[in-house]
N, C-alpha and C positions, 0 to 999 in steps of 0.2 A: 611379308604376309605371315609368315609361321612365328616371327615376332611376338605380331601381333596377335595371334591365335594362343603362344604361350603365355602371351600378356595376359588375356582371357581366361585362363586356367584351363584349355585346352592343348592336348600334345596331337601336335600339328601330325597328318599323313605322311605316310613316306612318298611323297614326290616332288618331281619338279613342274606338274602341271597345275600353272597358277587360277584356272576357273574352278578345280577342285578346292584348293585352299579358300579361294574365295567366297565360294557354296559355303564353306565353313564359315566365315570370317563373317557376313552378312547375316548370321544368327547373334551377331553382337551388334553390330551396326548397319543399320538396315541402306545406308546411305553409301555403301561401298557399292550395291548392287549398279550403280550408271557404269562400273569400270568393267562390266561382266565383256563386251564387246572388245576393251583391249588388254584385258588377260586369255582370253581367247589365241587373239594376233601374238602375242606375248609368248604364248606358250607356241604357237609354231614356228617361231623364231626359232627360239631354242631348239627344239625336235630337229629344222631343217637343219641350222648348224654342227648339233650333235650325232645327229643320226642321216647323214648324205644318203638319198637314194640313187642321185644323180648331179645334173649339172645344178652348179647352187641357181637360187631363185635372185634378182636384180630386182630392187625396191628402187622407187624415185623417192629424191629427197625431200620431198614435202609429205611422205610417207612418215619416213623417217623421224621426221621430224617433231607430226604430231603423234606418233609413239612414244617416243623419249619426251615432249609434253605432258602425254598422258601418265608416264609412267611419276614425271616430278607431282603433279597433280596430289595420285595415289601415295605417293611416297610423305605428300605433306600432311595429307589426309589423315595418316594413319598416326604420323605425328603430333600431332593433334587431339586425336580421338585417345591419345596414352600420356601425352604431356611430355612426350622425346621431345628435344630440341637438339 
């Protein structure tokens, strides 16, 4: 996402919370905004991983799954919209 926001001629925020970047990123491509829901999930991944408050959270794997889906999605998307291969 910060990529592609530098791609933009924007210099991406300092963080790792991916709806923020995204908020950004969807003033270029109005078509990112369907992933708003799993950068959301995306970023409390991270947070839980990164910042434990307690015992970790168990995802089922068809969770899982359609995350790392969504995430390839996004990932092609951007590649795409910049001409990364």
């Amino acid at each position: 996402m910060k990529g592609f926001l530098i791609y933009n001629g924007i210099k991406p925020k300092r963080t790792h919370d991916l709806s923020i970047l995204l908020n950004e990123a969807v003033k270029f491509e109005d078509t990112l905004g369907e992933f708003i829901d799993f950068c959301d999930k995306a970023t409390k991944y991270y947070i839980e991983n990164r910042y434990p408050p307690g015992p970790s959270i168990e995802y089922r794997f068809e969770e899982i799954k359609k995350s790392l889906d969504n995430a390839w999605r996004l990932i092609r998307k951007i590649r795409e919209k910049t001409g990364i291969q």
